[in-house]
N, C-alpha and C positions, 0 to 999 in steps of 0.2 A: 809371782814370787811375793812373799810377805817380806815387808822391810822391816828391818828391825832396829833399831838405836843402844847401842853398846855402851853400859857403862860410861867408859874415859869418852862419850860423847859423838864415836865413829858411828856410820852407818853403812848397812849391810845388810842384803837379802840373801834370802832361804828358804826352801821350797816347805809350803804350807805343812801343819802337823800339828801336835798337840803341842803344847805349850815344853812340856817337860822334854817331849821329841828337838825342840827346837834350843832348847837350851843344852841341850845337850851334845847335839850337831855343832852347836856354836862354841862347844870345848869348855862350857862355863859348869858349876858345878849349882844344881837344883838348890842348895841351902842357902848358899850364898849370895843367889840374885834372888829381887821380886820385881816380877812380868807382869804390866799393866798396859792396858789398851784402854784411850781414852778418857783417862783418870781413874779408873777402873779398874782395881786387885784382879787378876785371874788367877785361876786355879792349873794346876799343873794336867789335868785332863780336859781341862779346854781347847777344842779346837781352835785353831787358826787360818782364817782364809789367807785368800793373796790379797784382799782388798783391806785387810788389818794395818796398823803402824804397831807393833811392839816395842815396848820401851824395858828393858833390863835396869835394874836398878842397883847397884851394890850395895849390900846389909854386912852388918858387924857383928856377932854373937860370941858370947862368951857360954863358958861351962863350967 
C-alpha cells in the first residue's frame, strides 16, 4: 500500500497507481493539490509504488 499524507496533515494508504489515479481515489480534485515524493514535484502519470510516502499539498488558484 502506498501511504499517503493528506492535506489537513491525516494519513492514509492506497493501493499503488499513478499519481492522478491516486488523487483521485482519495476524492481530491488533480488542480487543487500538488503530489510530491521526497521533495520532489510529480507529475500526475507518475507511477507510484507501495514503498512511496506521498504527500498532497493544497494550492490556491485564481482566474
Amino acid at each position: 500500500m502506498t501511504k499517503v499524507i493528506l492535506p489537513e496533515g491525516n494519513v492514509t494508504e492506497t493501493e499503488a497507481g499513478t499519481v492522478e489515479e491516486i488523487i483521485f481515489r482519495l476524492g481530491f480534485n488533480p488542480y487543487e493539490v500538488l503530489a510530491t515524493a521526497d521533495g520532489c514535484l510529480l507529475l500526475g502519470d507518475e507511477f507510484c509504488s507501495d514503498d512511496v510516502e506521498l504527500r498532497l499539498t493544497s494550492i490556491v488558484h485564481g482566474g
